[in-house]
C-alpha positions in Angstrom: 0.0 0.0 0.0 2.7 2.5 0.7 3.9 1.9 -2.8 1.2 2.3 -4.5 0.5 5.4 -2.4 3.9 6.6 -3.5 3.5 5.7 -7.1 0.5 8.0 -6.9 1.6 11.0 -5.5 4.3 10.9 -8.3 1.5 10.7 -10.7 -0.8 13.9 -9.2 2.1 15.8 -9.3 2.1 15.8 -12.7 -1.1 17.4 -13.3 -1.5 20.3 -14.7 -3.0 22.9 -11.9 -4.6 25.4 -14.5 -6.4 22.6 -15.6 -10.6 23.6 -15.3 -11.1 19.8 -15.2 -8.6 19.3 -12.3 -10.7 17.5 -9.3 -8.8 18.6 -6.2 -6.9 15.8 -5.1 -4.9 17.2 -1.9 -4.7 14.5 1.1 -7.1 16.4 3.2 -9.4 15.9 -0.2 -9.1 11.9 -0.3 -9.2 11.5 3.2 -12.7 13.3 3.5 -14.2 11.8 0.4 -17.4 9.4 0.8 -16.2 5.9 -0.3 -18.2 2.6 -0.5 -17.1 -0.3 -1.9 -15.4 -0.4 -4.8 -15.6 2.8 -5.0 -12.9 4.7 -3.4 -10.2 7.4 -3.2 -7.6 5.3 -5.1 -10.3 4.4 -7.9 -11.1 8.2 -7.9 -7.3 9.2 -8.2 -6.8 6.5 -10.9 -9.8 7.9 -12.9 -8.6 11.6 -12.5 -4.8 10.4 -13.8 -6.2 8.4 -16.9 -8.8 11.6 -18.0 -6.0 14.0 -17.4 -3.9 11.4 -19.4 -1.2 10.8 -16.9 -1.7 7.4 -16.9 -2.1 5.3 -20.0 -4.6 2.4 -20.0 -1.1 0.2 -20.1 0.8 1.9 -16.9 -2.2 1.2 -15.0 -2.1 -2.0 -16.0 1.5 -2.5 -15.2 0.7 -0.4 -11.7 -2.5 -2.8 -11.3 -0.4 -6.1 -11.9 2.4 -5.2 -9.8 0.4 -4.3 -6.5 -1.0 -7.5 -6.7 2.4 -9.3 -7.3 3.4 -7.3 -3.8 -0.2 -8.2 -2.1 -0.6 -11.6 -3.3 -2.4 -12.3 -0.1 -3.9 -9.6 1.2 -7.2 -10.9 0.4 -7.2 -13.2 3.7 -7.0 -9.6 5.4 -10.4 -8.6 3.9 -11.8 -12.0 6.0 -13.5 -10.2 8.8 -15.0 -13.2 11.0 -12.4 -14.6 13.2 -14.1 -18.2 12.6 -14.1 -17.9 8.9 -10.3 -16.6 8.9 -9.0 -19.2 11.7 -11.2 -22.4 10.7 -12.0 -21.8 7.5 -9.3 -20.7 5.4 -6.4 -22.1 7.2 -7.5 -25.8 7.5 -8.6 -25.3 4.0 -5.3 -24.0 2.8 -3.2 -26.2 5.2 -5.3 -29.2 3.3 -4.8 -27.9 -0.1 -0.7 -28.1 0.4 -0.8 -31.5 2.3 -4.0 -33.2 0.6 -2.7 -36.3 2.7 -4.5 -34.9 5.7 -7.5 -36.0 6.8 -10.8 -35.0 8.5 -11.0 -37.0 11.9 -13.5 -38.9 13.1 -14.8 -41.7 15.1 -13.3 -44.1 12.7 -9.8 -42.7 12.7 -9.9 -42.3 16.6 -12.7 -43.4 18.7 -11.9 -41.0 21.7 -12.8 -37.8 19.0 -15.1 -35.4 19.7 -14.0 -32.1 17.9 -10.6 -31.5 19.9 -8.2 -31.2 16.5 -8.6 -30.3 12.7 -6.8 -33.3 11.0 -5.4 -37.0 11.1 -2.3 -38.3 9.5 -1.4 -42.0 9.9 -2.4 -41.9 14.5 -1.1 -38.2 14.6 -3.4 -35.9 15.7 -3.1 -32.0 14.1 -4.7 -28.7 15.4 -4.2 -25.9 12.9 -4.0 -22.3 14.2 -3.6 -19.0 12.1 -3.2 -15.3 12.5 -2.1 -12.0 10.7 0.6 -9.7 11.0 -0.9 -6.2 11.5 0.4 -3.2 12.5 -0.1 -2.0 15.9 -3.1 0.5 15.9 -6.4 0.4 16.3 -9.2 2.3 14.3 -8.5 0.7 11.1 -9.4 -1.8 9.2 -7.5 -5.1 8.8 -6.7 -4.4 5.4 -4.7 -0.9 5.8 -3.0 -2.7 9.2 -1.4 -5.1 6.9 2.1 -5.7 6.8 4.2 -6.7 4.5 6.7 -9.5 5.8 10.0 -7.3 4.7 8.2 -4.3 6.8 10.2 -2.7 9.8 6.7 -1.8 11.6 6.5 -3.5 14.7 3.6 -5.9 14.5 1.5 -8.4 16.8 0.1 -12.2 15.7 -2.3 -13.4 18.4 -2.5 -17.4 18.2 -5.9 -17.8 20.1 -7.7 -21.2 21.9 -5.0 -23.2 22.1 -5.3 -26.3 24.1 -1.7 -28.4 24.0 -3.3 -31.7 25.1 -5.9 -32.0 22.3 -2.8 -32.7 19.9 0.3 -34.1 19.4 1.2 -31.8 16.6 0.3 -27.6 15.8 0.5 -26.0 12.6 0.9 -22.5 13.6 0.2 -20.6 10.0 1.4 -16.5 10.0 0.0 -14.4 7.1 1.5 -11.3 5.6 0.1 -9.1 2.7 3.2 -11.0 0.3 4.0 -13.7 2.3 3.0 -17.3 4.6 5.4 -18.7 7.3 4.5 -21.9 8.9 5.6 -23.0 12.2 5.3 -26.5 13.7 5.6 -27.7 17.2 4.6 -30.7 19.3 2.7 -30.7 22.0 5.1 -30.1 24.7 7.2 -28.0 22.9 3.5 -25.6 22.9 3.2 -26.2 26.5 6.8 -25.2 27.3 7.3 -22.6 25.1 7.9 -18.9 27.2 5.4 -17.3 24.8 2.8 -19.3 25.5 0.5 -17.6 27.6 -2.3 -20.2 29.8 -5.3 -19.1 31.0 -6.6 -17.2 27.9 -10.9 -17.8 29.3 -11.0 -18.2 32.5 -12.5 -21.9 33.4 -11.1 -22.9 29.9 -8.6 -25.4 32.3 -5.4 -26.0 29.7 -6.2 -23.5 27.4 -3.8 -20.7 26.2 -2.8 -18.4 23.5 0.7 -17.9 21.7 2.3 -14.0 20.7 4.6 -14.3 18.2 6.2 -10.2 17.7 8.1 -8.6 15.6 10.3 -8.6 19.1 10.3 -11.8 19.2 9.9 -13.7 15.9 13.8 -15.1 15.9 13.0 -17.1 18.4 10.9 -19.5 16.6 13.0 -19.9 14.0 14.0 -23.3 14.9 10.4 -24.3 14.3 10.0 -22.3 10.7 9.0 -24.9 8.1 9.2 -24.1 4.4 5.9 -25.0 2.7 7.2 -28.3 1.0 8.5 -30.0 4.3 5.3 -29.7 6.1 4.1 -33.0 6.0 7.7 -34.8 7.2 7.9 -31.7 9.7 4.3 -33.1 10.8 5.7 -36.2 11.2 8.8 -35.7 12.7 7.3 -33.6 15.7 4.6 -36.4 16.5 7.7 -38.3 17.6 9.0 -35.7 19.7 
């Protein structure tokens, strides 16, 4: 976003001010005009540029194409219900990159009643997901996004965990351009110094897990690239 916002400021420059077309399109303009969706200020701008023939048809095309190269995944950001976003789309996505994962049930493991997401081969998985957003409040989830390369600080809340309902958590982070995938066993959930119990009170065993821009390093030793998943899976049942 701050790209594009740059890109864009380069382009109103441009403009001609004696124009008697010329919209006015100072910051205090754009941030006080009426937007509902799709219709917004960078639509407005981008209309302005291409009457006033700043932009070509083709530059905006080439601006277009590389904002979504650099926000390839910023549409999980525009996933509002916490539900949807951490059940959802992570299992589904987690499912689509290891299709050997299975939906449990009775017949996989007679002792389950809802407690983890997926079954591989008598291991047990519980899938959790969050997003890296800046750290403000009053805007949406799509203008706190972060891209993974940014130096903002940024918070990833890891909610409902419960460590003895699996032997094996997927943890799955989501920036605008990027997905990182942590896995842990069990204990190493339990132990770890981030993991914070007591989340509900009465929830007995139940916690949550911070991963920081303060403290992302630190779990470096449980970072997975996206093609050793499935053996990382395995390997940490054994743990």
């Amino acid at each position: 976003m701050e790209m594009l916002i740059k890109e864009l400021k380069r382009d109103i420059a441009k403009l001609n001010v004696s124009s008697e077309n010329l919209f006015d399109l100072s910051d205090d303009s754009l941030d006080s005009l009426y937007s509902v969706y799709p219709f917004n200020k960078f639509e407005y701008i981008i209309s302005h540029l291409i009457a006033e023939n700043i932009l070509t048809l083709d530059q905006y095309l080439e601006v277009r194409n590389a904002y979504l190269r650099r926000n390839k995944y910023l549409y999980v950001f525009e996933i509002t219900a916490p539900r949807t976003f951490g059940e959802t789309w992570a299992q589904r996505h987690l499912n689509e990159i290891i299709p050997e994962l299975e939906r449990p049930s009775k017949s996989f493991d007679k002792n389950y009643s809802g407690q983890y997401d997926f079954w591989l081969d008598g291991i047990s998985i519980e899938v959790k997901a969050s997003r890296a957003v800046m750290r403000k409040s009053g805007d949406s989830l799509l203008e706190k996004a972060l891209s993974v390369k940014s130096k903002i600080g940024f918070d990833m809340n890891f909610q409902q965990i419960k460590p003895a309902c699996a032997k094996v958590f997927v943890f799955i982070a989501v920036w605008r351009d990027s997905i990182k995938y942590w896995i842990f066993s069990s204990d190493e959930v339990k132990n770890n110094q981030y993991f914070s119990k007591g989340q509900h009170r009465g929830n007995v065993g139940e916690g949550q897990l911070w991963i920081t821009d303060k403290n992302i390093k630190d779990f470096e030793n449980n970072l997975v690239p996206v093609r050793e998943i499935l053996e990382a899976i395995k390997l940490k049942a054994r743990v």
